[in-house]
N, CA and C atoms as a LAMMPS dump frame, in Angstrom:
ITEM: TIMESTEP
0
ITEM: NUMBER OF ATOMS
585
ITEM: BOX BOUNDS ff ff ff
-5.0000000000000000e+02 5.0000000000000000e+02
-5.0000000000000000e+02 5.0000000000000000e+02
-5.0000000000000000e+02 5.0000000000000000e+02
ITEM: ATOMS id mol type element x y z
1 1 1 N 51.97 -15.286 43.405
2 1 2 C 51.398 -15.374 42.073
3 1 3 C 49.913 -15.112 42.128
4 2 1 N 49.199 -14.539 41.206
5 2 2 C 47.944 -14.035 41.261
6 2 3 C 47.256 -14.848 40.528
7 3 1 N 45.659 -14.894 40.415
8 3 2 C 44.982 -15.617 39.269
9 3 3 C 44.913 -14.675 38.713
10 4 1 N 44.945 -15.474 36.898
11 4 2 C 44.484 -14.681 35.839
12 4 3 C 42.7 -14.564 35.839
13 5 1 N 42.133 -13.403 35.129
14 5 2 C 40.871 -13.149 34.846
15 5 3 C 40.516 -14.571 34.642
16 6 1 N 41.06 -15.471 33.315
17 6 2 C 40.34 -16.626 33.221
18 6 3 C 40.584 -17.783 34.002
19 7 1 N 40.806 -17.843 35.011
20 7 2 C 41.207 -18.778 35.914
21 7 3 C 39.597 -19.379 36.576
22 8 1 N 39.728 -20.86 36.586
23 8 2 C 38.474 -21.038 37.595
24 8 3 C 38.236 -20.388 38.598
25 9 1 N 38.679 -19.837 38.991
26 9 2 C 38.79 -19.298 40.414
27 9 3 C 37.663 -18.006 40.479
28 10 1 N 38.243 -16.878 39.386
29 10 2 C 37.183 -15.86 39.338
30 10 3 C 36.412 -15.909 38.175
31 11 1 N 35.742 -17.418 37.767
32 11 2 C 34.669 -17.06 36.851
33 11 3 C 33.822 -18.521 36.969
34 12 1 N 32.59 -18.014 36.895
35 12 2 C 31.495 -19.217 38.157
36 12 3 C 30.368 -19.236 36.747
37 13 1 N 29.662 -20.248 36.827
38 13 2 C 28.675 -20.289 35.584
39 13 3 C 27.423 -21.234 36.486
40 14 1 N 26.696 -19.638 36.595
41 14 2 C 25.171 -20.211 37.679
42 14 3 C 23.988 -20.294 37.001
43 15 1 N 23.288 -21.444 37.839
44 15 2 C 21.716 -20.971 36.731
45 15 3 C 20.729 -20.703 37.915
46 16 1 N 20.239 -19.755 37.684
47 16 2 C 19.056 -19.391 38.553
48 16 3 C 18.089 -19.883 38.359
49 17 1 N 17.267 -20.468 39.261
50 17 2 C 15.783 -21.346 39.513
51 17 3 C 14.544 -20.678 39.321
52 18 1 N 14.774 -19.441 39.557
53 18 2 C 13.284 -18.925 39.144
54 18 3 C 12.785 -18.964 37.444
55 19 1 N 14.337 -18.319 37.187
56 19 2 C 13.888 -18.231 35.402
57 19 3 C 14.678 -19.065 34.732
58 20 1 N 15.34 -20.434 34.981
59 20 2 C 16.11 -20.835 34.35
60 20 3 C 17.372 -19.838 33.384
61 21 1 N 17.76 -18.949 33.609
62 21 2 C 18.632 -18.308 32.84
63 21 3 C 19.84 -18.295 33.083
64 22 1 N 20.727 -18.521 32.455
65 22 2 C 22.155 -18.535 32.707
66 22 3 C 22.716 -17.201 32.241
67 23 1 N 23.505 -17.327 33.538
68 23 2 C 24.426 -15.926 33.957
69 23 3 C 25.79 -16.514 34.305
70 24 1 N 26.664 -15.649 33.584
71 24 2 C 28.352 -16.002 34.343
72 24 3 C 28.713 -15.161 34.62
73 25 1 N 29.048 -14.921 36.32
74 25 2 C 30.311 -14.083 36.76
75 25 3 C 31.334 -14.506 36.818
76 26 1 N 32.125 -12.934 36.305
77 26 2 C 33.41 -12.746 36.136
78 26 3 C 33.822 -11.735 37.215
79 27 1 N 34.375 -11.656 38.118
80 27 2 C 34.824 -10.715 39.076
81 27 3 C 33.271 -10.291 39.447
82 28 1 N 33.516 -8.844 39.242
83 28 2 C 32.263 -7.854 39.144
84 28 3 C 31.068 -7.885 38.667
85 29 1 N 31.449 -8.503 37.205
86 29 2 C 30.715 -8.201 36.186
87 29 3 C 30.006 -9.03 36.086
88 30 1 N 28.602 -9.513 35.748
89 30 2 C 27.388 -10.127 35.444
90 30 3 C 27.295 -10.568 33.945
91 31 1 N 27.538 -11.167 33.373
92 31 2 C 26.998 -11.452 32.093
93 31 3 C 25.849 -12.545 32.482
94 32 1 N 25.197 -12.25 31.265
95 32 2 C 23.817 -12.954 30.642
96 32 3 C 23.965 -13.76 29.453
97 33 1 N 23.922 -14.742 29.415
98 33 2 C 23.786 -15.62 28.259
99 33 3 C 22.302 -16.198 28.207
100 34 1 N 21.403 -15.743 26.822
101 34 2 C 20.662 -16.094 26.555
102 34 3 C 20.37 -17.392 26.576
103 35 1 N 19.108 -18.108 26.471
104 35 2 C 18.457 -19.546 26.265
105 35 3 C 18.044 -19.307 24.744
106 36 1 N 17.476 -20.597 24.409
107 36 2 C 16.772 -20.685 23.041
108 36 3 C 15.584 -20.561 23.706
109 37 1 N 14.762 -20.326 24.888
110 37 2 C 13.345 -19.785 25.247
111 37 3 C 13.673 -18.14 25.37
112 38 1 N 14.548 -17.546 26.102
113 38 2 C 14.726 -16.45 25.578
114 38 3 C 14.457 -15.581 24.75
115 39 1 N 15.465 -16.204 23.542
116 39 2 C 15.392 -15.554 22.373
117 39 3 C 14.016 -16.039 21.352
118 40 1 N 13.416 -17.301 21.664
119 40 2 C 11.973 -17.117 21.178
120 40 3 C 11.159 -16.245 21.83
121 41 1 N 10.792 -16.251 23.296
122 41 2 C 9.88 -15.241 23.582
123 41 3 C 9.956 -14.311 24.965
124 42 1 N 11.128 -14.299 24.409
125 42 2 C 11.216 -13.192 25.244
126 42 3 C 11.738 -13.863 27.234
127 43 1 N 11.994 -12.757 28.074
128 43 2 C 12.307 -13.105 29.315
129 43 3 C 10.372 -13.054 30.043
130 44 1 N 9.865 -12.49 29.326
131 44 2 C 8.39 -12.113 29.904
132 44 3 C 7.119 -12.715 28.84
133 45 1 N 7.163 -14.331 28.694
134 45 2 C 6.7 -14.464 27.7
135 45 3 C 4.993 -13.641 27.577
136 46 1 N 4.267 -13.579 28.553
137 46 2 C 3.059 -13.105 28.767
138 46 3 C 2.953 -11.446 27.86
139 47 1 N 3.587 -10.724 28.215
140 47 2 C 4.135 -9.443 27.759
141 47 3 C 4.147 -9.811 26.083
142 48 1 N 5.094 -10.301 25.807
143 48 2 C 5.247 -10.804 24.214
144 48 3 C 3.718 -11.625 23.807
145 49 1 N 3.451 -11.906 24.728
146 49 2 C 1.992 -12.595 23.657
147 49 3 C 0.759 -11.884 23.404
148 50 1 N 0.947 -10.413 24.494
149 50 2 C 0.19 -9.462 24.362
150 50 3 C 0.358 -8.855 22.879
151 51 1 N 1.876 -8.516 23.005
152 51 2 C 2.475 -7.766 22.066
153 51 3 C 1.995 -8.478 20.555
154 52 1 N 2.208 -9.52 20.712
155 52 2 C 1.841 -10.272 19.354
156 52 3 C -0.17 -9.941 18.688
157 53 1 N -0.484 -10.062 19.854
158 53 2 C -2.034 -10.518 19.826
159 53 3 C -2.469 -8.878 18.983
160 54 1 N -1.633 -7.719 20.207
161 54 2 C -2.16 -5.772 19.771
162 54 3 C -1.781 -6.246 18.245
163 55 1 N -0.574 -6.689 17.993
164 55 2 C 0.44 -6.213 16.493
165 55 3 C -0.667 -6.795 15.599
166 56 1 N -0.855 -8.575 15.521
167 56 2 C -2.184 -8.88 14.68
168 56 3 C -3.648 -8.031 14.842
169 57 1 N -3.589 -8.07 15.721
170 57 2 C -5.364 -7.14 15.62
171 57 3 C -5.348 -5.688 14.663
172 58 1 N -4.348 -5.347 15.123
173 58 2 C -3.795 -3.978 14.475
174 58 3 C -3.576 -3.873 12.851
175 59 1 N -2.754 -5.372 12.621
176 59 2 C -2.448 -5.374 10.524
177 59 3 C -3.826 -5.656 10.578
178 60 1 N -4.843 -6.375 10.775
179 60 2 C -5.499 -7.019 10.496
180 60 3 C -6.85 -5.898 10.164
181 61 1 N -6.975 -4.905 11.3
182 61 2 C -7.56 -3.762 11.065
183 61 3 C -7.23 -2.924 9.76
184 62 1 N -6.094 -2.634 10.201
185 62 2 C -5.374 -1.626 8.93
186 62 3 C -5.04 -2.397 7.765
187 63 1 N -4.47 -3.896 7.576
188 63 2 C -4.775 -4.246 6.004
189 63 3 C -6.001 -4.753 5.585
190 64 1 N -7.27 -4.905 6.341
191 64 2 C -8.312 -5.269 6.152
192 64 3 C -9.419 -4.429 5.631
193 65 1 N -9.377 -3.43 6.314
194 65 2 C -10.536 -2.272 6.134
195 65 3 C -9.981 -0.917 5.565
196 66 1 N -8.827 -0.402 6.201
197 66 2 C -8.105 0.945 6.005
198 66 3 C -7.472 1.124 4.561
199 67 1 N -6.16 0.371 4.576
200 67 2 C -5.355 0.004 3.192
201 67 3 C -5.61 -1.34 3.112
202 68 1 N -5.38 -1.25 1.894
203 68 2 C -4.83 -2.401 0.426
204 68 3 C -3.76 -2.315 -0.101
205 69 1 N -3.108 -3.226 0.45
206 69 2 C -1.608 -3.19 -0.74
207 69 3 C -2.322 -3.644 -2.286
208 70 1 N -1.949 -2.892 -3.74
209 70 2 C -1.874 -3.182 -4.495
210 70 3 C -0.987 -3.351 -5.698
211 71 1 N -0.66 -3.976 -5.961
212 71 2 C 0.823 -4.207 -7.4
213 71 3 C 0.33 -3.719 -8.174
214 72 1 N 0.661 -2.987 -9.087
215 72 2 C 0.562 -2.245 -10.286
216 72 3 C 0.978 -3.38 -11.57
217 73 1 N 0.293 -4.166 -12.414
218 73 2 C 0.551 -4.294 -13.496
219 73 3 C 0.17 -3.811 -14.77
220 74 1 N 0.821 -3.845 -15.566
221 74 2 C 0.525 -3.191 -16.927
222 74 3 C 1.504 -1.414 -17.048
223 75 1 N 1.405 -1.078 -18.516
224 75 2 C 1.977 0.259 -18.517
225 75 3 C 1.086 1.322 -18.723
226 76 1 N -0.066 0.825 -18.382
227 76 2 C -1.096 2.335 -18.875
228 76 3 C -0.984 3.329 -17.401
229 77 1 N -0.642 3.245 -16.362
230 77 2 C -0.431 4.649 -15.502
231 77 3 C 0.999 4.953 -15.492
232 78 1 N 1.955 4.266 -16.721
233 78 2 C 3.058 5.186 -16.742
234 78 3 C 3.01 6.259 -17.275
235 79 1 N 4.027 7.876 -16.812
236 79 2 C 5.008 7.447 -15.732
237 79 3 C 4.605 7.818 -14.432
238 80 1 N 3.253 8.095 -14.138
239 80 2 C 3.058 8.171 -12.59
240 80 3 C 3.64 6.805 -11.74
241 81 1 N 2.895 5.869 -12.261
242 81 2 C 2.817 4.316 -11.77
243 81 3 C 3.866 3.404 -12.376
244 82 1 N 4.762 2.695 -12.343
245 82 2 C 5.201 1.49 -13.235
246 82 3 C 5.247 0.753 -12.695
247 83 1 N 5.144 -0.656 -13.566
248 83 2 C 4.959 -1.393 -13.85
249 83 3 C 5.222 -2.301 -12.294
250 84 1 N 4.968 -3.445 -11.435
251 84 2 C 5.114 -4.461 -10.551
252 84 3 C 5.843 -3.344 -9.536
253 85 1 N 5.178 -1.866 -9.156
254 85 2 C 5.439 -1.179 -8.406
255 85 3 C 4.26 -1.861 -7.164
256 86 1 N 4.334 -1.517 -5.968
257 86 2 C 3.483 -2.043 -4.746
258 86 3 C 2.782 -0.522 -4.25
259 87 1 N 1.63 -0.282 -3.898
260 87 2 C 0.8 1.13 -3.888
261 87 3 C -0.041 0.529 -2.423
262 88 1 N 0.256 1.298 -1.748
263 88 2 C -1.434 1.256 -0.758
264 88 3 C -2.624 1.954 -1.344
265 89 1 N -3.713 1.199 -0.807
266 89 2 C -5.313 1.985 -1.591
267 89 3 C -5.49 2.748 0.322
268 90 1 N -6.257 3.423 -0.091
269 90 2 C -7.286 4.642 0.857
270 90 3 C -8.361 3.768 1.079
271 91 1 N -8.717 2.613 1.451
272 91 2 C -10.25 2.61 1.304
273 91 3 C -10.924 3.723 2.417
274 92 1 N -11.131 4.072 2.878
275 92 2 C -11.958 5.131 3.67
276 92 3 C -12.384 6.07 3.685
277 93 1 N -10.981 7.092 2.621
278 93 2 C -10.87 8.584 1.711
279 93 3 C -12.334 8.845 1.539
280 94 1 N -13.537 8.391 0.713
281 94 2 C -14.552 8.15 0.15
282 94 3 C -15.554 8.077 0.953
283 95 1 N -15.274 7.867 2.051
284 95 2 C -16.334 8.115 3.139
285 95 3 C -16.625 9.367 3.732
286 96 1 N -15.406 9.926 3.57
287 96 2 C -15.577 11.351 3.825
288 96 3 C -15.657 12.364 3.18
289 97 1 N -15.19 12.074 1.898
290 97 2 C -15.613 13.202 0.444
291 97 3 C -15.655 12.129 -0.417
292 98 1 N -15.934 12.963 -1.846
293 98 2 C -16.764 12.351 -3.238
294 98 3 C -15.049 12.173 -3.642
295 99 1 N -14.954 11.216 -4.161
296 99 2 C -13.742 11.388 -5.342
297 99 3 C -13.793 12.537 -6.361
298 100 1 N -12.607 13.189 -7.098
299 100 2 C -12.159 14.434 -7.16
300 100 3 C -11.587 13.752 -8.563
301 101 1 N -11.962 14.895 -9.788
302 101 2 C -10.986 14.934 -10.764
303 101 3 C -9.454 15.056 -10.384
304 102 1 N -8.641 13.918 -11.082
305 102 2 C -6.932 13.694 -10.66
306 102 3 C -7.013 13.065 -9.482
307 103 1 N -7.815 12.376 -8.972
308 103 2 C -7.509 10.911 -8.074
309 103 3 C -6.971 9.988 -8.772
310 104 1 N -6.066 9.355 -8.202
311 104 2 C -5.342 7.85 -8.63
312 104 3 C -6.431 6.629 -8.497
313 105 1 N -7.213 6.07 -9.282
314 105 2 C -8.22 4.935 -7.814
315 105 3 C -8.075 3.777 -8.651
316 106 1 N -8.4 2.928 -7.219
317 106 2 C -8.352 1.21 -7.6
318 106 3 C -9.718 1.118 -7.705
319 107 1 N -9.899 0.047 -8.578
320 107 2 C -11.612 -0.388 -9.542
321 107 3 C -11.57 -1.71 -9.393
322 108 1 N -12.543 -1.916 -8.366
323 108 2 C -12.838 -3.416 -8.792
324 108 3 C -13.514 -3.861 -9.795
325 109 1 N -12.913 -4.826 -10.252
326 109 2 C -13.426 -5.915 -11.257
327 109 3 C -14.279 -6.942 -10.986
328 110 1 N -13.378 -7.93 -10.12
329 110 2 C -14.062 -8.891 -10.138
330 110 3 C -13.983 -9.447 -8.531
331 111 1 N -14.462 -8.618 -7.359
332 111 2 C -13.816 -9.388 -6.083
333 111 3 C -12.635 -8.303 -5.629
334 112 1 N -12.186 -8.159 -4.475
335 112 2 C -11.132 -7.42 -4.16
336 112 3 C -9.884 -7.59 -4.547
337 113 1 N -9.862 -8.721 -5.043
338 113 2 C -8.569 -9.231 -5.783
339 113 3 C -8.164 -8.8 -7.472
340 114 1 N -8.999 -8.059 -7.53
341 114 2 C -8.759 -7.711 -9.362
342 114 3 C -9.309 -6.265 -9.118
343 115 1 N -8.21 -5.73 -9.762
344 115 2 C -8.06 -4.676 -9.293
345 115 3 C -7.628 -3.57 -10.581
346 116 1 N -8.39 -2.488 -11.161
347 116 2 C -7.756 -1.404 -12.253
348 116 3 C -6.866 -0.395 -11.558
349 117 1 N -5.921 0.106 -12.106
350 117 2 C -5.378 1.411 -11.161
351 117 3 C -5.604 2.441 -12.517
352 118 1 N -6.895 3.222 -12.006
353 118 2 C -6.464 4.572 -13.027
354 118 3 C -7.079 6.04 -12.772
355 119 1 N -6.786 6.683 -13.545
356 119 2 C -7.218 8.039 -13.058
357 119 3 C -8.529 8.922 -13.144
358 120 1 N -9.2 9.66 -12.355
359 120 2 C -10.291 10.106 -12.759
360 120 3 C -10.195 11.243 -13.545
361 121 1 N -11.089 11.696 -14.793
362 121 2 C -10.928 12.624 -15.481
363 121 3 C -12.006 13.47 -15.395
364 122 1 N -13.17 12.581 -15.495
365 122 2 C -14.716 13.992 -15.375
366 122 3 C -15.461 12.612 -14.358
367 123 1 N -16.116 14.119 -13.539
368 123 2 C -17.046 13.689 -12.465
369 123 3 C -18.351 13.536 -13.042
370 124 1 N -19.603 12.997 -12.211
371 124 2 C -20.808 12.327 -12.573
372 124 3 C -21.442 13.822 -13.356
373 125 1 N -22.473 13.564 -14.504
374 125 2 C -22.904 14.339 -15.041
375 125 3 C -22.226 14.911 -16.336
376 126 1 N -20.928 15.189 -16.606
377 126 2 C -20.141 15.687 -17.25
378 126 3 C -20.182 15.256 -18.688
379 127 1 N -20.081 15.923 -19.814
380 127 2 C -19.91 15.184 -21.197
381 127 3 C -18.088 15.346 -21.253
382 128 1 N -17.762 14.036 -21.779
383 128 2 C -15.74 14.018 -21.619
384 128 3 C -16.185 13.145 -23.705
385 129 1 N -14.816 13.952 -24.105
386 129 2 C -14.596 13.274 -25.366
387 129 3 C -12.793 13.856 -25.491
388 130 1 N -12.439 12.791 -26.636
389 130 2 C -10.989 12.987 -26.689
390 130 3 C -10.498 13.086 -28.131
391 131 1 N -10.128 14.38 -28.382
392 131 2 C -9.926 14.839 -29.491
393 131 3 C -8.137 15.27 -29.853
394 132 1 N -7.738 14.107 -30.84
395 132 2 C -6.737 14.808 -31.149
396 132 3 C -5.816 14.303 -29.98
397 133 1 N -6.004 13.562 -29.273
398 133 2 C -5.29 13.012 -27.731
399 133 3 C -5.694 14.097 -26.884
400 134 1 N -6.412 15.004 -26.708
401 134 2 C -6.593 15.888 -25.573
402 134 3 C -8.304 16.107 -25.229
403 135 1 N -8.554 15.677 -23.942
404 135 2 C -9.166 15.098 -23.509
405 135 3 C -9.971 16.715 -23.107
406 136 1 N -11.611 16.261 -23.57
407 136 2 C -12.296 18.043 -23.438
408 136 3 C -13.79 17.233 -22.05
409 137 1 N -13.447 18.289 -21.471
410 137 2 C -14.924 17.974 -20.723
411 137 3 C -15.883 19.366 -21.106
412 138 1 N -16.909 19.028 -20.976
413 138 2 C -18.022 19.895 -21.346
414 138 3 C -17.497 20.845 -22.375
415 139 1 N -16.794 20.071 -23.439
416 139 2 C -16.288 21.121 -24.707
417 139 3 C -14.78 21.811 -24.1
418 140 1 N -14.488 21.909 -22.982
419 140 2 C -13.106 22.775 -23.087
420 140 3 C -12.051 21.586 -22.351
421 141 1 N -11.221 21.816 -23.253
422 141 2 C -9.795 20.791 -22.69
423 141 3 C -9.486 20.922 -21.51
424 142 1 N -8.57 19.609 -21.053
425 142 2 C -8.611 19.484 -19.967
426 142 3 C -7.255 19.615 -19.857
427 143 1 N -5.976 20.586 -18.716
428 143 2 C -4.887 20.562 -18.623
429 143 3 C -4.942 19.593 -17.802
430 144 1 N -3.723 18.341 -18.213
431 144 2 C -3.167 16.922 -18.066
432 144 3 C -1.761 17.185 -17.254
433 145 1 N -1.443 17.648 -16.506
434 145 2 C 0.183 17.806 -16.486
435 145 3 C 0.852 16.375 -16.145
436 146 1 N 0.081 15.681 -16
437 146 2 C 0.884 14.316 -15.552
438 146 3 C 1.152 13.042 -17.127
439 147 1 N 0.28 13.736 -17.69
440 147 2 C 0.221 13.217 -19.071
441 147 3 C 1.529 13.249 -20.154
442 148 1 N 2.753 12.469 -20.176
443 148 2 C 3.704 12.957 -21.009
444 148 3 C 3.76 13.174 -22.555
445 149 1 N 3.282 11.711 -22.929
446 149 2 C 3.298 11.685 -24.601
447 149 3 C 1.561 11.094 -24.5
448 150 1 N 1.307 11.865 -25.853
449 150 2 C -0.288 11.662 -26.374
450 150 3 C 0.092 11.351 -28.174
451 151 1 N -0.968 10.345 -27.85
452 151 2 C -1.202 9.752 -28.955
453 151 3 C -2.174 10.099 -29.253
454 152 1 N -2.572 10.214 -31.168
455 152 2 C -3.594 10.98 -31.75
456 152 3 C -5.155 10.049 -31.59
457 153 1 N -5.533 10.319 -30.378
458 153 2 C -6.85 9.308 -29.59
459 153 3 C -7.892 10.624 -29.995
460 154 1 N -9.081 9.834 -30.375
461 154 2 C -10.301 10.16 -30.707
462 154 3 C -11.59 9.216 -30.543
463 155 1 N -12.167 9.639 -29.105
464 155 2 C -13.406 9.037 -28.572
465 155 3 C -14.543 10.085 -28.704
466 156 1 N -15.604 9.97 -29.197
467 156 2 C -16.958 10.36 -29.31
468 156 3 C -16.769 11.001 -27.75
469 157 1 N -17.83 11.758 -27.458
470 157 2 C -18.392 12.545 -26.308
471 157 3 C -19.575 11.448 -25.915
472 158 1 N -19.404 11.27 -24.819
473 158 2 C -20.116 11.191 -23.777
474 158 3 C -20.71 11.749 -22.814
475 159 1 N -22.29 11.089 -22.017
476 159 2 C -22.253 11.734 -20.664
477 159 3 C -21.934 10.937 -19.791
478 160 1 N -21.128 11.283 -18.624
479 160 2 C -21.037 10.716 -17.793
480 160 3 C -22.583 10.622 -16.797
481 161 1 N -22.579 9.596 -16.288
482 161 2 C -24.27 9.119 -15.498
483 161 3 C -23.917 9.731 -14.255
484 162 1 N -24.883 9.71 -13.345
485 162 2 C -25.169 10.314 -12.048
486 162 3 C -24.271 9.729 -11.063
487 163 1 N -23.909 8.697 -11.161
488 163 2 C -23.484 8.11 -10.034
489 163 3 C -22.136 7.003 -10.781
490 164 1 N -21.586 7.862 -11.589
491 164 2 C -20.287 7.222 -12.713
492 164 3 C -19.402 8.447 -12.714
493 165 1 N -17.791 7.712 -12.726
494 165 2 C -16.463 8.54 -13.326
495 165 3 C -16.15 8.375 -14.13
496 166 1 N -15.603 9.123 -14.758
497 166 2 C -14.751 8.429 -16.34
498 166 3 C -13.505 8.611 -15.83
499 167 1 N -12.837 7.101 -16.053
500 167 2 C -11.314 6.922 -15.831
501 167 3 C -10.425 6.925 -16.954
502 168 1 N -9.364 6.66 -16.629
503 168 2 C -7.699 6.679 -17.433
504 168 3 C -6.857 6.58 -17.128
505 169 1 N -6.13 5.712 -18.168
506 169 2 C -4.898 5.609 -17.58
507 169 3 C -3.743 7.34 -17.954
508 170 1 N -2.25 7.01 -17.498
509 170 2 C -2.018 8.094 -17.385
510 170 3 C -1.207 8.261 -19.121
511 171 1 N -0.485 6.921 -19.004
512 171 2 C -0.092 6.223 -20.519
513 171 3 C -0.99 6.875 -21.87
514 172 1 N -0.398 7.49 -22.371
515 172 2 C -2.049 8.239 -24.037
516 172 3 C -0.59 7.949 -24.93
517 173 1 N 0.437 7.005 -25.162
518 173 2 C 1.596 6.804 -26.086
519 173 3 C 1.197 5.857 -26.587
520 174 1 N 0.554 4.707 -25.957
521 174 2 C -0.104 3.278 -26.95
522 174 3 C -0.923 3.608 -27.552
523 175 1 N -1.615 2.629 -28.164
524 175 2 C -2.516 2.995 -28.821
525 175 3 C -3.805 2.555 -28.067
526 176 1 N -5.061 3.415 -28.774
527 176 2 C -6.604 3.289 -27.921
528 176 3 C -7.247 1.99 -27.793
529 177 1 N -6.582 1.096 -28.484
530 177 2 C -7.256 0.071 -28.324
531 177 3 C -6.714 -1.256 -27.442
532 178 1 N -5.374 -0.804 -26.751
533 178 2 C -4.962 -1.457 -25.982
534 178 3 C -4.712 -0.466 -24.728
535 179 1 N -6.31 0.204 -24.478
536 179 2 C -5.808 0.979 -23.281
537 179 3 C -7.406 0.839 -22.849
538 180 1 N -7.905 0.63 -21.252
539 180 2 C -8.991 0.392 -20.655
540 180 3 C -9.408 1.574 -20.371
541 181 1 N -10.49 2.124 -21.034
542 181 2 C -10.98 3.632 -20.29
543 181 3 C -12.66 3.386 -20.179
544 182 1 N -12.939 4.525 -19.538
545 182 2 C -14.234 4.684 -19.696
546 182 3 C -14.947 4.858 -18.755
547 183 1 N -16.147 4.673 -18.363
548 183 2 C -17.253 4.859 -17.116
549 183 3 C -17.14 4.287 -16.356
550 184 1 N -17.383 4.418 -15.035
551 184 2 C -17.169 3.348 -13.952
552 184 3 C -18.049 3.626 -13.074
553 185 1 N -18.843 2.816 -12.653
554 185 2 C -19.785 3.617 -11.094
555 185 3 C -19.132 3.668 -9.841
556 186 1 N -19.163 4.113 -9.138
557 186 2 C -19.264 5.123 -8.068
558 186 3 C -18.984 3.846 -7.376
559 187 1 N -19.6 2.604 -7.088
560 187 2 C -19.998 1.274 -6.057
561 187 3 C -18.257 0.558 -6.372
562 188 1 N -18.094 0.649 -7.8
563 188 2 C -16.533 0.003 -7.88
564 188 3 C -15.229 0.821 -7.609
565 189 1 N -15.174 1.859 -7.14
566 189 2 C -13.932 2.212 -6.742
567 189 3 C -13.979 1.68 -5.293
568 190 1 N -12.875 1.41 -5.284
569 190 2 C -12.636 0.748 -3.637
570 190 3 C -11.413 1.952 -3.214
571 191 1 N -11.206 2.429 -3.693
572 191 2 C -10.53 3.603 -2.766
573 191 3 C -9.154 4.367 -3.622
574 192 1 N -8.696 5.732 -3.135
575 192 2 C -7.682 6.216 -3.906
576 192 3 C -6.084 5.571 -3.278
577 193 1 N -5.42 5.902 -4.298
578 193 2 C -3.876 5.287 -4.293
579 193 3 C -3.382 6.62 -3.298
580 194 1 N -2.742 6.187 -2.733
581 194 2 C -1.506 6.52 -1.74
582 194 3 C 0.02 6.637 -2.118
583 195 1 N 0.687 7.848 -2.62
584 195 2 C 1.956 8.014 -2.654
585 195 3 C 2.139 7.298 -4.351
């Protein structure tokens, strides 16, 4: 009569002294049964605490200085943007060129935590007025393609200042007086939207 596979005979349950880890052989075969130190940190905890230390230094870089996660509330950049959508900001974009008519950008308000999301329309210097819902810089309209429905909006002409954008949202279907536009300096954009 032979032993079966599960017989005491061919299956041994050892713990090794160096690493405390339990292993059971079966004939040939080696199995590994994890610990609860294991599966917290790993067989090499040193290795994993490296790993941890690069991974924080790393968000901490890149959500600190690089991107900004920002939530989108409100409906004025629909339908580019809606509503409790999540956006990364660029902060850095701006270091290397001027912001650009048709940037997406975040505006601080009040602190990094308050935050506008809207669009640029005329760069520093520029006279912008909005006639009829269609938006003229230096007298000639401006093609909008992201713009779906316009509402019959009429703002005086302006100049834009030396070191100011005129923003917008992308939304022109509400009405003008429940929509935030206008000048912004140059010091409050904290950077363009991403995707």
């Amino acid at each position: 009569m032979g032993t079966t596979p599960s017989s005491p005979s061919n299956f041994a349950l050892l713990r090794t002294p160096d690493r405390g880890l339990r292993t059971a052989t079966h004939g040939r075969i080696l199995l590994r049964v994890p610990t609860l130190r294991d599966i917290a940190i790993g067989r090499r905890p040193r290795r994993t605490l490296v790993r941890i230390t690069v991974l924080a230094v790393l968000s901490f870089i890149t959500f600190g200085w690089l991107l900004t996660p920002v939530r989108v509330r409100g409906i004025s950049m629909e339908p580019t943007y809606y509503d409790s959508s999540l956006k990364l900001v660029n902060r850095i974009i701006y270091r290397f060129r001027a912001p650009q008519r048709g940037d997406v950008v975040a505006i601080r308000l009040a602190g990094p935590g308050v935050l506008y999301v809207k669009r640029i329309i005329a760069l520093p210097t520029e006279r912008v007025s909005i006639v009829d819902g269609v938006v003229e810089i230096n007298g000639t309209a401006l093609a909008e393609p992201y713009v779906q429905k316009r509402s019959a909006w009429n703002y005086p002409e302006v100049t834009v200042g030396a070191r100011e954008y005129f923003v917008i949202g992308d939304n022109r279907s509400m009405k003008i007086s429940d929509h935030d536009f206008g000048r912004v300096d140059a010091r409050r954009i904290l950077g363009m939207l991403l995707f």
